[in-house]
C-alpha positions in Angstrom: 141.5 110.4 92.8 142.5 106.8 92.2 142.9 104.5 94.6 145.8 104.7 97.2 148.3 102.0 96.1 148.7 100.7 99.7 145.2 99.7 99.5 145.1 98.7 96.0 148.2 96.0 96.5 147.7 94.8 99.8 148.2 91.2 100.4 146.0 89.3 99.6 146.9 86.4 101.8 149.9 85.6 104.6 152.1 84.0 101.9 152.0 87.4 100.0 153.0 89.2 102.9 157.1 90.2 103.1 159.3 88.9 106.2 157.2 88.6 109.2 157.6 85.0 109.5 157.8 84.6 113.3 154.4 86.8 113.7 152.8 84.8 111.3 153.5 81.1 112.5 151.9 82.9 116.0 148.9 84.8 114.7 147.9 81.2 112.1 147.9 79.2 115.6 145.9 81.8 117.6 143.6 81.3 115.0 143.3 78.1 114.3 142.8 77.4 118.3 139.7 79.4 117.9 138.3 77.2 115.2 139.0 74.4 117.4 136.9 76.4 119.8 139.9 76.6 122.6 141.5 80.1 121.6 145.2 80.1 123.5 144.0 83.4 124.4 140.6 85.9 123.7 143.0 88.5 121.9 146.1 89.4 120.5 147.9 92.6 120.5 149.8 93.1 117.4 152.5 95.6 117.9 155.3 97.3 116.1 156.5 100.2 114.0 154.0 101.9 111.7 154.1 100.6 108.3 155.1 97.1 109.4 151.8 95.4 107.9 149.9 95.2 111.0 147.0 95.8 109.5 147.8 94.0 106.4 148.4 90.8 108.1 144.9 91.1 109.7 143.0 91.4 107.0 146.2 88.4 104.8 144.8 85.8 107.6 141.2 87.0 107.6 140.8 86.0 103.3 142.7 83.1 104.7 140.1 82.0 106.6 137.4 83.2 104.5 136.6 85.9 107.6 135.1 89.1 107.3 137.2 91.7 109.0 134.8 94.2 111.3 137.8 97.1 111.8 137.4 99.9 114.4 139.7 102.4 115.0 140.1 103.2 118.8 141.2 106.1 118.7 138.2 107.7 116.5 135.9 107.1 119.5 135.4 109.7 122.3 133.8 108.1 125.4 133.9 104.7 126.2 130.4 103.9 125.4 130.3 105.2 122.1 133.2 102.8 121.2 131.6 100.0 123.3 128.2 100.1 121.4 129.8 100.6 118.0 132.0 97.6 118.3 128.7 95.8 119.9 126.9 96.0 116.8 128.9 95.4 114.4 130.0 91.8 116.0 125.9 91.2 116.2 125.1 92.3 112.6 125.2 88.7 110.5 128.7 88.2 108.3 129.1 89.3 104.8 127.3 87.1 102.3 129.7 83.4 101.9 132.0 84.6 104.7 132.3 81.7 107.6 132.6 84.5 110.4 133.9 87.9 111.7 136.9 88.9 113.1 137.5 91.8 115.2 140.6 94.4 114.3 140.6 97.3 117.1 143.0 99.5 115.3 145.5 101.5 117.0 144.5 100.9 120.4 147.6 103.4 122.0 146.5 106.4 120.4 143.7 106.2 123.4 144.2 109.7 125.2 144.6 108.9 129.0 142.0 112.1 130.0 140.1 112.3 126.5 139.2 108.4 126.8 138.1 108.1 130.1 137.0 104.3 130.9 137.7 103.1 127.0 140.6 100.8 127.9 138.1 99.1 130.6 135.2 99.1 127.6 137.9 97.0 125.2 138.7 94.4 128.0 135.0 93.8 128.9 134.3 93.7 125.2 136.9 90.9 124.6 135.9 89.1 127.5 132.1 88.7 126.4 133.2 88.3 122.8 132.6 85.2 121.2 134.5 85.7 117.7 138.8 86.5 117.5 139.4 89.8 118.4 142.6 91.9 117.2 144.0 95.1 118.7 147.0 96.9 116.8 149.6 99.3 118.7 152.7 100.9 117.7 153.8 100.5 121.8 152.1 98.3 123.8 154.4 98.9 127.0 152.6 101.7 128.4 151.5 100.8 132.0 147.7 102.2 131.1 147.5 99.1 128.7 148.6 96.5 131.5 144.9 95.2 131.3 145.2 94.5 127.4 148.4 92.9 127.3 146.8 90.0 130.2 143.6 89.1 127.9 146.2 89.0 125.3 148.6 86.8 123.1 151.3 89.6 122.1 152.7 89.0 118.6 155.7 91.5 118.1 155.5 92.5 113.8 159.5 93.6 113.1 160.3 96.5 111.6 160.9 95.7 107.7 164.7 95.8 106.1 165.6 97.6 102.7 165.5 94.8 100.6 162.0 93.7 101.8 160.8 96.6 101.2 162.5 96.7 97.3 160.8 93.8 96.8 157.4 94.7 97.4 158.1 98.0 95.0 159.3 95.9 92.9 156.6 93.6 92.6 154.2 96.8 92.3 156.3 98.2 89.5 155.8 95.4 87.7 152.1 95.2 88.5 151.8 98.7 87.7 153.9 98.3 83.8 156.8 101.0 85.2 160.6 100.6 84.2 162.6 101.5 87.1 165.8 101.3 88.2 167.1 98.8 91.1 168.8 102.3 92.8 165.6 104.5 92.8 164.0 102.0 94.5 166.6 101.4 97.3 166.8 105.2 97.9 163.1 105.2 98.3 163.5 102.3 101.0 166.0 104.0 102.8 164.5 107.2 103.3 161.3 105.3 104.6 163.1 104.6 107.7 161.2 100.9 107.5 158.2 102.2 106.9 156.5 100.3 103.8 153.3 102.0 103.4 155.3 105.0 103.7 157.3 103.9 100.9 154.9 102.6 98.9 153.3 106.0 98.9 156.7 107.7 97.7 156.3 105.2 94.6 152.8 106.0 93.6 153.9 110.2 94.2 156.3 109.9 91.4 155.1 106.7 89.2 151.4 107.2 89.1 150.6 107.9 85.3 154.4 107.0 84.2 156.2 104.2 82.4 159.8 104.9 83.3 161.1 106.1 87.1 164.1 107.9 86.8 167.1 109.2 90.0 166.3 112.8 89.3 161.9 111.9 89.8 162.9 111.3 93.6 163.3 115.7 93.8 159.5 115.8 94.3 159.4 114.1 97.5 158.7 116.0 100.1 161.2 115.2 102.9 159.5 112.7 106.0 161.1 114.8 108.9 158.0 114.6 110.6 154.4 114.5 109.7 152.3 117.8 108.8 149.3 118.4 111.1 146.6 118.3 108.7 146.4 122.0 108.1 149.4 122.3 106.2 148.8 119.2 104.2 145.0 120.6 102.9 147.3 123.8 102.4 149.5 122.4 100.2 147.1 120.7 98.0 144.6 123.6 97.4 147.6 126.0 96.9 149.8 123.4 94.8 150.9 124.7 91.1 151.1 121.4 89.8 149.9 118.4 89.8 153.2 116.5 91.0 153.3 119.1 94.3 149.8 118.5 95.3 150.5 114.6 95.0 154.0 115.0 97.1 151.8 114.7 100.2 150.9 111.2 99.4 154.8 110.4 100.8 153.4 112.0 104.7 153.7 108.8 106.9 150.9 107.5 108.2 148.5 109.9 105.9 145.0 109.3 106.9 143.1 109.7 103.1 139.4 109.5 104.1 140.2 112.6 106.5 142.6 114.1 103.7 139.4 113.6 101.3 137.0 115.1 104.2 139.1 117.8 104.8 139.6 119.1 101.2 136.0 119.0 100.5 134.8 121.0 102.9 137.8 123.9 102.4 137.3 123.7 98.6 134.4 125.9 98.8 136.8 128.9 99.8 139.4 128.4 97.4 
């Protein structure tokens, strides 16, 4: 399978990133006080609604600053030591060949279950407090009252949710990229039924573009609507029982698709099909 499209275009650096200007002035200062040795604060929380370029602007400041980015998902860890030794040796292992430094990203930080993950909030603020390099922690909400103890070691940054027309422009910009002739209105329709959501978006445009030169009105019919997202059942479901190629793509359009578990899952249930 080729490579997602929100991987393959994301920014490269801050000034490619859309909109976002406020979070960027703050997140470049937080930074820069910890090359100066003074950080304003240990962490930041980066929050706001998926597909905002959370992650994106992590890893946009980290080529800024020629900084190799050690990301962790929070959520993927069970018990507050496993996550508290996995992000312990990763900060200790030396820095990618001709990068300056690390920089932490602790990846959706509120999808912590309250019962499941036990003592992990507690693991992340002792973990920023011995740290020595810039640690980032992403959240969709951050006002839960569980996470009290992350927003004091932190510098909130609030990432807006993104308008239509930024959101055009960054198709754009990939239709271009990509050698596609596509009308202005496909693209706005796209934006508008991705609710703000960009990566969501952008995975609409590679569903129907992906192999094409022209994008027409009547392409949009293969998108699957984004109601709400399929557990991951019904989305290994409806690629192994797809009749064509363009149905067992639609589910690249599911916000918020997870593709090395989409990849994970569909090899293991091939075997039975």
């Amino acid at each position: 399978m080729s490579l997602p499209w929100v991987e393959k275009y994301r920014p490269k650096s801050l000034k490619d990133l859309v909109n976002q200007e406020e979070a960027k002035k703050k997140l470049l200062s937080w930074l820069e006080s910890w090359s100066r040795g003074k950080p304003i604060k240990k962490a930041v929380l980066l929050y706001g609604p998926p597909g905002c370029g959370k992650t994106a602007i992590v890893h946009a400041i980290a080529n800024d600053f020629n900084l190799e980015v050690v990301e962790v998902n929070a959520s993927d860890f069970r018990t507050a030591t496993a996550l508290e030794r996995t992000i312990a040796r990763t900060i200790r292992e030396r820095s990618l060949f001709g990068k300056r430094g690390k920089l932490a990203l602790l990846d959706e930080v509120d999808g912590l279950s309250p019962l499941q993950d036990a003592g992990a909030i507690e693991a992340i603020v002792k973990i920023v407090e011995k740290s020595r390099i810039p640690t980032i922690m992403t959240a969709n909400d951050p006002w839960d009252p569980r996470f009290r103890d992350l927003r004091n070691i932190s510098l909130l940054i609030e990432m807006k949710k993104l308008n239509r027309r930024d959101i055009v422009t960054v198709l754009k910009r990939i239709c271009l990229k990509e050698g596609i002739k596509v009308d202005t209105e496909v693209l706005r329709i796209i934006a508008r039924r991705s609710r703000g959501d960009l990566r969501a978006a952008i995975n609409d445009l590679q569903a129907i573009g992906e192999g094409r030169r022209v994008i027409r009105v009547e392409d949009l019919d293969i998108l699957m609507p984004r109601a709400s997202q399929l557990n991951m059942f019904e989305i290994v479901r409806t690629v192994l029982t797809a009749k064509t190629p363009e149905q067992a793509k639609s589910v690249l359009t599911l916000p918020s698709l997870d593709y090395q578990m989409l990849f994970h899952w569909i090899s293991e249930n091939l075997p039975y099909q």
